[in-house]
C-alpha positions as MATLAB code, in Angstrom:
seq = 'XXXXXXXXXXXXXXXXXXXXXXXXXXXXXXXXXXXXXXXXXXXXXXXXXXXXXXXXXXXXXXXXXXXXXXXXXXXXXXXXXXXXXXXXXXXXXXXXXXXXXXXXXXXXXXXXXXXXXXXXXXXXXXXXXXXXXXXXXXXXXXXXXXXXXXXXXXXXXXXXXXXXXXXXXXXXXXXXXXXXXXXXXXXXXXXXXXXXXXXXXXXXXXXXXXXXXXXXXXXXXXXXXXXXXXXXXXXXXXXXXXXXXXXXXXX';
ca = [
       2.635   17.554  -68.739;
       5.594   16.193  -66.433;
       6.525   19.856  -65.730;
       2.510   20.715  -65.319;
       2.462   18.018  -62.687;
       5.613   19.214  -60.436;
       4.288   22.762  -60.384;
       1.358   21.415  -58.996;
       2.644   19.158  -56.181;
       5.551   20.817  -55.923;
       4.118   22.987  -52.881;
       2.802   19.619  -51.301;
       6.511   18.559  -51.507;
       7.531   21.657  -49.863;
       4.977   21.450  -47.113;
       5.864   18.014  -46.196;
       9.588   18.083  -45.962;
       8.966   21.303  -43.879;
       6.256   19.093  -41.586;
       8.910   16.151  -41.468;
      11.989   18.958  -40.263;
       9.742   20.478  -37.563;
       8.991   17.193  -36.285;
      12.348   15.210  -36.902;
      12.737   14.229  -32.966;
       9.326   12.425  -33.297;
       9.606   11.566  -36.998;
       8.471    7.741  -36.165;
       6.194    9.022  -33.754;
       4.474   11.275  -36.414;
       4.461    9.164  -39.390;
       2.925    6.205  -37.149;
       0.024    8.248  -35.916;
      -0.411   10.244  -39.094;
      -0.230    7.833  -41.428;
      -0.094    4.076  -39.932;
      -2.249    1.842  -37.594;
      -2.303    4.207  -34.609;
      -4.196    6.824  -36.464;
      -7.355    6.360  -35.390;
      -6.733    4.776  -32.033;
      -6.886    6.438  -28.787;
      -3.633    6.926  -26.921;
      -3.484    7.724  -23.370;
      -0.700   10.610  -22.449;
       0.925   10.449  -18.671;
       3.237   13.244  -18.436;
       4.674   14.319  -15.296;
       7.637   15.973  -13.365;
       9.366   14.210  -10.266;
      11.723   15.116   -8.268;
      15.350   13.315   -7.294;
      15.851   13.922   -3.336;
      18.954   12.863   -2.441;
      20.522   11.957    1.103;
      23.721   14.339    1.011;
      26.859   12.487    1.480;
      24.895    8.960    0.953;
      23.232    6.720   -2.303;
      19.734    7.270   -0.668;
      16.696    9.077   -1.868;
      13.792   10.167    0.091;
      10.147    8.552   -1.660;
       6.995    8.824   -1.001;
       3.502    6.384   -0.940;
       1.756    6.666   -3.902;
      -1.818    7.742   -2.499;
      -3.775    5.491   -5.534;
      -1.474    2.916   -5.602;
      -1.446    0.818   -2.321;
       1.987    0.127   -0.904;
       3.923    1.114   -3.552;
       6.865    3.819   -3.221;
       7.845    6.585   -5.638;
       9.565   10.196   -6.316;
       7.913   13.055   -4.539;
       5.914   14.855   -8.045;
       3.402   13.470  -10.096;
       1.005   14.603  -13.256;
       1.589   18.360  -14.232;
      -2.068   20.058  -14.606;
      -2.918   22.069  -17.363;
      -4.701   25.386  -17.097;
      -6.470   26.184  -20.268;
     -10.185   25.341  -20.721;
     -11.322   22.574  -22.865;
     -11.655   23.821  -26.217;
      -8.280   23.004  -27.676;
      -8.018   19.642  -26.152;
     -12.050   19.034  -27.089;
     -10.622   19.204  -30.660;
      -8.001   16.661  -30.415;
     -10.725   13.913  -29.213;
      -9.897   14.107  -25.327;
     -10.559   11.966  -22.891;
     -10.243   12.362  -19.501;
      -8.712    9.462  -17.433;
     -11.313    6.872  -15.533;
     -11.619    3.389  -14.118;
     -11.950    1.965  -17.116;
      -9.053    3.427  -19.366;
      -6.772    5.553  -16.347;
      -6.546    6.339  -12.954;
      -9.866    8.109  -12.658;
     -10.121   11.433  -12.006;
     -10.859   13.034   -8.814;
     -10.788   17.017   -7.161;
      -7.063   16.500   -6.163;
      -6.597   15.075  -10.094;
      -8.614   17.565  -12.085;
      -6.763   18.753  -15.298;
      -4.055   16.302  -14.944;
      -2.180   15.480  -17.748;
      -3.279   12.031  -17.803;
      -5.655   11.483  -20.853;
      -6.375    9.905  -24.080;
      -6.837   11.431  -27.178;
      -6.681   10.397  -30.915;
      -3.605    9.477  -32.190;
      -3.945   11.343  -35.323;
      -3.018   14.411  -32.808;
       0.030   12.808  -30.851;
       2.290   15.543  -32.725;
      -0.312   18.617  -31.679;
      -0.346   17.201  -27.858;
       3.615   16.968  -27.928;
       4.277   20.323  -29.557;
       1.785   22.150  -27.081;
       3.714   20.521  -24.331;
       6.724   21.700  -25.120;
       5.900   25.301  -25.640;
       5.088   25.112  -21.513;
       1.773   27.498  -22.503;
      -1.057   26.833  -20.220;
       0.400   24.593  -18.201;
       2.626   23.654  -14.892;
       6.479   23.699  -15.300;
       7.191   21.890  -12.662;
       6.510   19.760   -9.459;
       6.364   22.571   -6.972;
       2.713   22.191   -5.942;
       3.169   18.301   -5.490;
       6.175   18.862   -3.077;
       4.288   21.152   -0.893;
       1.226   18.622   -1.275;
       3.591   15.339   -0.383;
       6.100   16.596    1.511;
       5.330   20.031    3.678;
       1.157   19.801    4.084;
       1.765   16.399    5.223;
       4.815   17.310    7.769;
       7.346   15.102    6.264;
       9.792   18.131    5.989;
       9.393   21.493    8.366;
       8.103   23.535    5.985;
      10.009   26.679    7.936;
      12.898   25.042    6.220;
      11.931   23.891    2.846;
       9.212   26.776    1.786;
      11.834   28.170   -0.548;
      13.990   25.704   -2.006;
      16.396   25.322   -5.438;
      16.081   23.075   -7.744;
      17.315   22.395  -11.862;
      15.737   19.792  -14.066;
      18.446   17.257  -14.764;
      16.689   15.037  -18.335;
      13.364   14.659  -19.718;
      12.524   10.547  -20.464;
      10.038    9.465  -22.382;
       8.496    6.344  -23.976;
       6.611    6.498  -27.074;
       3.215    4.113  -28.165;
       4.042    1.561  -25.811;
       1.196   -1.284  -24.966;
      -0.091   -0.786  -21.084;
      -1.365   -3.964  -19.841;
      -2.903   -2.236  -16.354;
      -4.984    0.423  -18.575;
      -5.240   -1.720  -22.113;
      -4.473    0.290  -24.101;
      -1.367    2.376  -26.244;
       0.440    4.825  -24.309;
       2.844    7.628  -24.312;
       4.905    8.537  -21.277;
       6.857   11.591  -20.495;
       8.633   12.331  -17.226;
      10.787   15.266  -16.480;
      13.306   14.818  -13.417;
      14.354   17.555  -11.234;
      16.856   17.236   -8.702;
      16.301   19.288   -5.114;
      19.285   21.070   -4.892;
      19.229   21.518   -0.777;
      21.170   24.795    1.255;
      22.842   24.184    4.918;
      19.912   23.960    6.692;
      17.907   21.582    4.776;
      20.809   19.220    4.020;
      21.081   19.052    7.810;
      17.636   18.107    7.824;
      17.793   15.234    5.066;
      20.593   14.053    7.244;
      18.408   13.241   10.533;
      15.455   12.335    8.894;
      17.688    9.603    7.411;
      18.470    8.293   10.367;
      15.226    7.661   11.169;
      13.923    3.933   11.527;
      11.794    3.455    7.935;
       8.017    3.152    8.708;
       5.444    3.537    6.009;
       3.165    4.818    8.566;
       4.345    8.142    8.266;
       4.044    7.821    4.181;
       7.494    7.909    3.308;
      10.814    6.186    3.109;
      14.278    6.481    2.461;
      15.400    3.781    0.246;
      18.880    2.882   -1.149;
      20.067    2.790   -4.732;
      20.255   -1.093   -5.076;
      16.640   -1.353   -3.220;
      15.033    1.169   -6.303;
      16.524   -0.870   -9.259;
      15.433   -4.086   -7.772;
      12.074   -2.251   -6.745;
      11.229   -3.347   -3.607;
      12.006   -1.905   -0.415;
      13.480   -5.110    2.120;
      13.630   -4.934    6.144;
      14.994   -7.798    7.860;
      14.664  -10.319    5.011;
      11.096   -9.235    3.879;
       9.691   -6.835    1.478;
       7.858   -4.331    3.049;
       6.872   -2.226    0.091;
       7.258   -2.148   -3.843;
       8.606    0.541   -5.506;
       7.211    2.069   -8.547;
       9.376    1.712  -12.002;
       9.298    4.990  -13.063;
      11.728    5.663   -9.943;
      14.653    4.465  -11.736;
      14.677    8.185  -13.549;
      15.822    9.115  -10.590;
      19.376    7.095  -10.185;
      19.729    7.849  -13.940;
      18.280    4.491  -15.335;
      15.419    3.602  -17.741;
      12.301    1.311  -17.261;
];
């Protein structure tokens, strides 16, 4: 009977160790939203590339205004977009973000990965992300959106550019206070990597006077880990805590 009773679960067994290898990176991740409390809750997703603009020869970075956020500084990037239609995601229980759980959703926001779906398929969302199917690689489109539509940088000199993704960060089922509910972040840095001309560039615009006016600032590595942004003993602008990725700290 014992032996009856092996053969029979024995593939079970088989399946599950092979479920718990392919996921061993997100092994709490998949046996709390498999199996535990966060099963049947919605989680939102925010995932999202930014990039690291350094000052060459200097500790300063060039950020941006966050355009929902009011007065608040950040990287240059934002939410990649996905391109497939809505069928696979339709399965997985998603939810689009709006006022009520997100950021809302408008034309410049369509198909951004910001969303909510059931945690039951965390695991699915995650391993579709990482096969880059369907989806942006990077945060190409949001530096031509930030930085050259707007006229921060001459786009004569920056409409080709290098760059190399430098770590991927993420924080798993952690409790958002702002949007009330569970969420998982993931944030891929890439770091410009500038040629002659446009490190010449970064140069002068650096020696520009700040003013938020023109939507952008460049900001010193003690001002981002104490997020704010001070001029002449008062704080002229916060700066968002995700920007930390960028001088190699967490949040």
């Amino acid at each position: 009977m014992i032996t009856t009773l092996f053969t029979t679960i024995k593939p079970f067994l088989i399946k599950g160790a092979n479920v718990a290898w392919e996921n061993r990176n997100q092994l709490a991740l998949y046996f709390k939203t498999k199996f535990w409390k966060y099963r049947n809750v919605d989680i939102r997703f925010s995932i999202s590339g930014l990039y690291k603009i350094q000052i060459p020869g200097a500790n300063k970075y060039l950020l941006v205004l966050n355009r929902r956020i009011e007065n608040q500084l950040q990287p240059v990037g934002g939410a990649y977009k996905r391109y497939a239609d809505d069928t696979l995601f339709n399965k997985w229980g998603y939810k689009p973000d709006n006022l009520k759980n997100g950021l809302d959703v408008d034309e410049k926001s369509s198909s951004d990965l910001r969303f909510m779906v059931n945690g039951k398929h965390c695991i699915e969302v995650l391993n579709w992300f990482d096969t880059g199917n369907e989806r942006e690689l990077d945060p190409k489109r949001e530096f031509k959106e930030e930085l050259l539509d707007t006229g921060i940088l001459d786009s004569a000199i920056f409409q080709n550019f290098n760059h190399k993704r430098i770590r991927r960060f993420s924080k798993n089922l952690i409790w958002s206070d702002f949007f009330s509910c569970y969420e998982i972040l993931i944030y891929d840095i890439f770091e410009l990597i500038p040629n002659d001309a446009q490190k010449k560039y970064l140069v002068e615009l650096s020696k520009q006077k700040n003013d938020l006016s023109k939507g952008f600032a460049i900001v010193d590595c003690d001002s981002i880990e104490q997020l704010r942004l001070i001029e002449n003993g008062t704080q002229i602008s916060r700066i968002g805590q995700h920007t930390k990725l960028i001088i190699n700290k967490d949040f």
